[in-house]
C-alpha positions in Angstrom: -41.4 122.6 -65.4 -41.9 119.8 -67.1 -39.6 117.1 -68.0 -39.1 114.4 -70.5 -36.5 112.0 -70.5 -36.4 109.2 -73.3 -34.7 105.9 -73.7 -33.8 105.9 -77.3 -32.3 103.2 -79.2 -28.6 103.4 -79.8 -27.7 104.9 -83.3 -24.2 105.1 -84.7 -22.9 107.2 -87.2 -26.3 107.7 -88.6 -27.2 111.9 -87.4 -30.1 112.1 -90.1 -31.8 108.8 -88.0 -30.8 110.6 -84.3 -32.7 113.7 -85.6 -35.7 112.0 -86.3 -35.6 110.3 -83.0 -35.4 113.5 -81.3 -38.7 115.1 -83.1 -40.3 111.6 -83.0 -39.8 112.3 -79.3 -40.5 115.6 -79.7 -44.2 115.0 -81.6 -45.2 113.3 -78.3 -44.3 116.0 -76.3 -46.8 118.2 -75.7 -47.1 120.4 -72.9 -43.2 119.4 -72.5 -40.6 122.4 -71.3 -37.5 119.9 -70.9 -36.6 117.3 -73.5 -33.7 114.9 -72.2 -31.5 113.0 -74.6 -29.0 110.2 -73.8 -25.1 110.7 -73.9 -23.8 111.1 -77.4 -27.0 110.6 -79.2 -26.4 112.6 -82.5 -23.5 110.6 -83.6 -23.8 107.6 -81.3 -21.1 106.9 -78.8 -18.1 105.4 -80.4 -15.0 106.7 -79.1 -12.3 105.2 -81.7 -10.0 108.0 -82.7 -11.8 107.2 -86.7 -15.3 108.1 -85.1 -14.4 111.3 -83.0 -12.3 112.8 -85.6 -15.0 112.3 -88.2 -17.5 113.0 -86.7 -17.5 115.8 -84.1 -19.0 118.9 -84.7 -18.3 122.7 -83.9 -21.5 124.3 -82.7 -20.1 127.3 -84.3 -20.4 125.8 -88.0 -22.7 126.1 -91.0 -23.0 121.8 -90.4 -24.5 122.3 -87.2 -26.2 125.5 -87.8 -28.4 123.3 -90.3 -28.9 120.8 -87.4 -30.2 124.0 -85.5 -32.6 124.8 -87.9 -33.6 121.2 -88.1 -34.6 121.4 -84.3 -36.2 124.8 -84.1 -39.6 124.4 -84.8 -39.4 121.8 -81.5 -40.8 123.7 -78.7 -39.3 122.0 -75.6 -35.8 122.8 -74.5 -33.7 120.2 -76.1 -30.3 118.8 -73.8 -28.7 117.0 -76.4 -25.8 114.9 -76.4 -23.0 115.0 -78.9 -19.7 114.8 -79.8 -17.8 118.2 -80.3 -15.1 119.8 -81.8 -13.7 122.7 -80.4 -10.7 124.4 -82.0 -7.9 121.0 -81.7 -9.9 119.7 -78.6 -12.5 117.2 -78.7 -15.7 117.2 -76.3 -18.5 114.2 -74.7 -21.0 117.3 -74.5 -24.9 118.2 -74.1 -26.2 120.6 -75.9 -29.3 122.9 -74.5 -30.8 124.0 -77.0 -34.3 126.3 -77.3 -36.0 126.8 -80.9 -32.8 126.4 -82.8 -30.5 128.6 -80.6 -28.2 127.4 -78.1 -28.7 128.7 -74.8 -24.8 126.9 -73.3 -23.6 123.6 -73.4 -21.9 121.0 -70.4 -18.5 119.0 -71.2 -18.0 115.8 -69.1 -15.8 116.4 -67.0 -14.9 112.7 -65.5 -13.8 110.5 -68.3 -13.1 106.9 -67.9 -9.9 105.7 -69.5 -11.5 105.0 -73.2 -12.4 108.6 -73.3 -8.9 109.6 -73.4 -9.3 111.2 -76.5 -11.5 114.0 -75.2 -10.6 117.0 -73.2 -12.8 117.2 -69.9 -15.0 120.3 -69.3 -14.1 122.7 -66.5 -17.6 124.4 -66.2 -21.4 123.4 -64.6 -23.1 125.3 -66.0 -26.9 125.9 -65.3 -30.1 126.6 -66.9 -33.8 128.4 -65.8 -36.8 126.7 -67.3 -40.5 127.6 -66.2 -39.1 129.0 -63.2 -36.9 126.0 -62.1 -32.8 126.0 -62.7 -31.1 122.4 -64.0 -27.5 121.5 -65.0 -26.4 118.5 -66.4 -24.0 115.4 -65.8 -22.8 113.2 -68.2 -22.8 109.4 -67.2 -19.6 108.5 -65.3 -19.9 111.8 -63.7 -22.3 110.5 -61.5 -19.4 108.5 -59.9 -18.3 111.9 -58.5 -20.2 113.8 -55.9 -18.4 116.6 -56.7 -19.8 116.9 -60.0 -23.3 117.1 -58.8 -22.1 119.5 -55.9 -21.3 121.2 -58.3 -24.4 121.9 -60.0 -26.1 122.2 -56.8 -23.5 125.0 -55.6 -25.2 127.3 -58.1 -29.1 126.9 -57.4 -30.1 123.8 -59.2 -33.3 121.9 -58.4 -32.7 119.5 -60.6 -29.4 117.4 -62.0 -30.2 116.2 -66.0 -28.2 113.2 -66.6 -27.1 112.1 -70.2 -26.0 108.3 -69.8 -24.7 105.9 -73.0 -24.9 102.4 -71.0 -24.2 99.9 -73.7 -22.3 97.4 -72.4 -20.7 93.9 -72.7 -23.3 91.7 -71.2 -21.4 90.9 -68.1 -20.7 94.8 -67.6 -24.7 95.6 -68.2 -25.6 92.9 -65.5 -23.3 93.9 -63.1 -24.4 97.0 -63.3 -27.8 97.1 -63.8 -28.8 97.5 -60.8 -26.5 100.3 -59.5 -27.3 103.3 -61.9 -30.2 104.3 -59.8 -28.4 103.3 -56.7 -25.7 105.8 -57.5 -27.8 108.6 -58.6 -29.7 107.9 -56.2 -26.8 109.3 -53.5 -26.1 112.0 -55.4 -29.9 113.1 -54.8 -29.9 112.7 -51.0 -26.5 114.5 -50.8 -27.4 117.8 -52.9 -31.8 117.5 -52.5 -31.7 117.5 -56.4 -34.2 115.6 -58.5 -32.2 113.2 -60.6 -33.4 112.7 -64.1 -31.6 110.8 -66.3 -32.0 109.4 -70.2 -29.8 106.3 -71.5 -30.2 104.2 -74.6 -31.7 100.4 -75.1 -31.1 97.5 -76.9 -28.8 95.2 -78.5 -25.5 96.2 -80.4 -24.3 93.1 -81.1 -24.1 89.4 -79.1 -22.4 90.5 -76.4 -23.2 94.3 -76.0 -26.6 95.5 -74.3 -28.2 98.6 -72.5 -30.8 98.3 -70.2 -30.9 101.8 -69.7 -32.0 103.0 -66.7 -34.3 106.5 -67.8 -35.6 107.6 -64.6 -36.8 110.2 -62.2 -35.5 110.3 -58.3 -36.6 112.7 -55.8 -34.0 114.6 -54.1 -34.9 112.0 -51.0 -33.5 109.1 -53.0 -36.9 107.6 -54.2 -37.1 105.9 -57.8 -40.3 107.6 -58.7 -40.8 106.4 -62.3 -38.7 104.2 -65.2 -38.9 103.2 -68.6 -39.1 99.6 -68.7 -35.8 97.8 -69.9 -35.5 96.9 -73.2 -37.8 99.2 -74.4 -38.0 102.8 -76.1 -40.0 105.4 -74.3 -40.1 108.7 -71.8 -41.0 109.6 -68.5 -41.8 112.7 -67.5 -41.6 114.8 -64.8 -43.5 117.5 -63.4 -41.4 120.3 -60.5 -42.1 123.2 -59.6 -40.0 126.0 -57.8 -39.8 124.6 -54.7 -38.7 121.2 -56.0 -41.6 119.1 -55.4 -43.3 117.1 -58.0 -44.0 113.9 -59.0 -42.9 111.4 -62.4 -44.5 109.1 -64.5 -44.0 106.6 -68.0 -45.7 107.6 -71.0 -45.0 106.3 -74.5 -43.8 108.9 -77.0 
């Protein structure tokens, strides 16, 4: 299987721009199985009570199903992130989708306290791709090993991580150097791969992501990155028995 994850720029409250970051992605893809998206992406991660309500979408409805149909002539399994409605609950969630059709989705499950306004997920579910089975985290989850655990518990090879790191500037330093540290743990403890996708940039003064989008063995090793500050993909290639190897490429 192979495996793209890309750094994106952040977009807020924009879906027709997120969409044609995902097939600009998508357009450099080729040979791709796996396309990784960051936390959020489709409506951009804004957690305000205004921006949930309004936005969220029920994967069951005629909005979304025109999103699908958008997506489907995209040949790699998407894992897209999203903000969701379901019945009065609200959801930070990943979508995997596969030419238009969603195969399941994973709600974060660890919310931090300005998340209070969705319900955390009570599933990990997993997913077989080219012969190899992912499931997903969703930024802060990471924090947990329980949530990779988790994923691990039912057969995984390899932990897809949706992360939305734009932070106040003393935040983003702090923690710059930690993401991969972190992940990094929950490799060695489960022998997962770690992949994960974050957004870039500058939201204002203060606010900045530096990402990181990256692929770690399951011994702990940072194999490749996007370069901070910069929009791009790595990709990695695993097979069945969990070995492989990652690399940069521009979309």
């Amino acid at each position: 299987m192979r495996i793209g994850a890309c750094q994106t720029p952040e977009l807020l409250d924009d879906v027709p721009a997120s969409l044609a970051v995902v097939e600009s992605f998508a357009a450099g893809a080729a040979g791709l199985d796996v396309l990784l998206f960051p936390e959020c992406l489709l409506q951009g991660y804004l957690v305000s009570s205004e921006h949930v309500t309004r936005t969220a979408v029920d994967l069951s409805s005629p909005g979304f199903a025109a999103i699908l149909a958008r997506l489907a002539p995209i040949r790699p399994v998407l894992v897209l992130g999203l903000i969701e409605r379901r019945g009065a609950a609200f959801h930070n969630t990943a979508v995997v989708i596969e030419r238009g059709t969603v195969l399941g989705a994973y709600r974060k499950t660890h919310l931090i306290d300005g998340e209070r306004i969705f319900t955390p997920g009570d599933d990990y579910p997993v997913f077989d791709v080219g012969g190899v089975r992912f499931g997903i985290n969703i930024c802060y989850d990471t924090r947990f090993p329980a949530a990779a655990s988790a994923v691990a518990a039912r057969g995984a090879q390899v932990l897809l991580v949706a992360s939305q790191n734009m932070l106040r500037r003393a935040a983003a330093e702090h923690w710059r150097p930690l993401h991969n540290t972190i992940r990094a743990e929950r490799a060695r403890e489960t022998g997962m791969w770690v992949i994960s996708a974050d957004v870039t940039g500058r939201r204002d003064p203060d606010r900045i992501a530096y990402g990181p989008t990256s692929v770690i063995t399951p011994s702990g090793r940072v194999v490749a990155q996007v370069e901070t500050l910069t929009t791009g993909m790595v990709v990695a290639d695993i097979n069945g028995q969990s070995s492989g190897t990652g690399t940069p490429r521009q979309p």
